[in-house]
N, C-alpha and C positions, 0 to 999 in steps of 0.2 A: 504494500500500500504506500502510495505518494506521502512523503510528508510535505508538508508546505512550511515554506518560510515566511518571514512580513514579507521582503521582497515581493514574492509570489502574490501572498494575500494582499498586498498594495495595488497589483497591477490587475488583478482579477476586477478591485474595486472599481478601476478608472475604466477596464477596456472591455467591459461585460452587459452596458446600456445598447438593448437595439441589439444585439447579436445574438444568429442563433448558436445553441451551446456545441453543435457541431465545431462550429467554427472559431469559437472560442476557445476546444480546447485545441484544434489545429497551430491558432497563433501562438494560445501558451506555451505548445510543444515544440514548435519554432523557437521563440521568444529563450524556451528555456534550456531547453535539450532535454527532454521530459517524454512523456509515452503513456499521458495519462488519456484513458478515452472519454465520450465525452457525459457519459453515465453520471463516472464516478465524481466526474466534474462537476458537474451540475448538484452532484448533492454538497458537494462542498459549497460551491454557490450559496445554497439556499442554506446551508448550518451557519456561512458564519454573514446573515442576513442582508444577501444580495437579491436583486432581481435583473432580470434583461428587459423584463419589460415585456417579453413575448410571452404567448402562452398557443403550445402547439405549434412552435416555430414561427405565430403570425401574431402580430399585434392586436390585443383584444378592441371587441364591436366598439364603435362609438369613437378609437384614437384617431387624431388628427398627424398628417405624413407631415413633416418638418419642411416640406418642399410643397404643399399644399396654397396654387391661387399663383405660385411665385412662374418668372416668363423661363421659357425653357430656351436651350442658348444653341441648339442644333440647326441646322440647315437639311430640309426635306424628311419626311419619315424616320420613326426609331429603327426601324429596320434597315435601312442604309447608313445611322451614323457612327459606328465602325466598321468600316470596311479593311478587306482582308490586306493586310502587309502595311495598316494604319499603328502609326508609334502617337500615342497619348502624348500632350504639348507638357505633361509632368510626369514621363519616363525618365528610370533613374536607370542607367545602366551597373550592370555588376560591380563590387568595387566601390559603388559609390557609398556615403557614409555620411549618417544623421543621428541627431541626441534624440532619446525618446523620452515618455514624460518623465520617468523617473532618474533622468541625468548621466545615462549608460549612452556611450557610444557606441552605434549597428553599423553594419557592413552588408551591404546586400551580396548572398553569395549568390542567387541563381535568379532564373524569371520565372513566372513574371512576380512575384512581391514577395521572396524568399531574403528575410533579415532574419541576421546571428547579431548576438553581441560580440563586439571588437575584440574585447577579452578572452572571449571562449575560442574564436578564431584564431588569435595568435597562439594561446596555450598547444593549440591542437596541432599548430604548425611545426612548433619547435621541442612541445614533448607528448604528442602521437594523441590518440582518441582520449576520452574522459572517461570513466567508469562510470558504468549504472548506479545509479545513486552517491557519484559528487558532481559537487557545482567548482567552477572556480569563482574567487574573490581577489579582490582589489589589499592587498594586506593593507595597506595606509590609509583605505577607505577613501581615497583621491579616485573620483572617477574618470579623471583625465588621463589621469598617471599609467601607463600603458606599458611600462616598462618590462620584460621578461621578470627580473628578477622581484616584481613588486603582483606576478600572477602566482596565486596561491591554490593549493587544489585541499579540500576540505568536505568531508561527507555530509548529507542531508543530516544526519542526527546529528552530528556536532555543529553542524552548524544551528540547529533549533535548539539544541544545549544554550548553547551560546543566547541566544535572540530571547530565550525563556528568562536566561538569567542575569540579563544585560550587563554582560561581560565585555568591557571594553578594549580594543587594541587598534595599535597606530603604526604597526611598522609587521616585517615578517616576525621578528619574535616576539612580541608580544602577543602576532596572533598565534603563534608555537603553543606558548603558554596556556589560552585560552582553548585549543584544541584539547592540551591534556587532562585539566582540568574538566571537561566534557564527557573525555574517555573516564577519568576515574568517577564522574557523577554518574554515569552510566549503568560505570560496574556497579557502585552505590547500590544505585536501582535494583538492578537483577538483582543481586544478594539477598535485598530484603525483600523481594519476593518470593525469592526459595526458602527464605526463614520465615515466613510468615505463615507460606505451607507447609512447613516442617510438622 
């Protein structure tokens, strides 16, 4: 099962109005290097008290379209206004590279609207694929800072270790630190669950 981060759970909040939860968890899975589907998604959704706004993939009776009355900007029929081997006047080619809301630099890797973070990109370049269940991070929390030796690789649990128990760090070791400390609250954990059923 996904654990979620605030990261995550931040971005769910902002990018989940108006979508449907297909497509949702597509971008999160983009967005994050994740492989959740969009089931399980959607109930997270709703536990931690989101909506999209749709109900049955369609905006419930009565709602008004955002675009509703406003003049339409095509020239002849919807059916002719993209034609085949037509590039959009706000095509980004591969390569190219935007901040999104939450202050991560993307890199678009493929077409048509396939964005990675910069960070996860570089990681992968210079030390190979990411493991199922880690993320990389920013160790100095600088999300400009792009440097190799400042991308950190750090598992989901430790990283919610962390987030749970607002553990703070500013450089690679101090996120060292904050890692082990994760690992030993961990063990903490299990222990006293095997003692408790003892």
């Amino acid at each position: 099962m996904h654990k979620y981060t605030q990261q995550e759970i931040d971005w769910l909040k902002e990018n989940s109005i108006g979508v449907p939860f297909r497509d949702i968890a597509k971008n999160f899975n983009a967005m994050f290097g994740a492989s959740v589907n969009h089931k399980s998604l959607e109930q997270k959704i709703h536990k931690i008290g989101i909506s999209n706004g749709l109900k049955g993939g369609q905006f419930p009776k009565g709602h008004i379209p955002f675009n509703k009355g406003k003049k339409k900007y095509w020239v002849g029929g919807e059916e002719t206004q993209f034609k085949k081997g037509h590039i959009p006047f706000n095509y980004r080619p591969v390569g190219s590279e935007r901040i999104n809301r939450d202050g991560y630099i993307e890199v678009k890797v493929a077409d048509p609207h396939k964005w990675e973070l910069k960070h996860r990109v570089l990681y992968k370049k210079h030390f190979g694929e990411i493991p199922r269940g880690f993320i990389v991070i920013l160790a100095d929390g600088n999300k400009k800072n792009l440097n190799i030796e400042n991308l950190s690789l750090i598992s989901r649990k430790q990283s919610a270790i962390i987030n749970h128990k607002k553990l703070n760090y500013f450089d690679k070791t101090s996120l060292d630190v904050c890692k082990n400390i994760a690992d030993i609250s961990h063990e903490i954990h299990k222990k006293r669950k095997v003692k408790k059923y003892d």
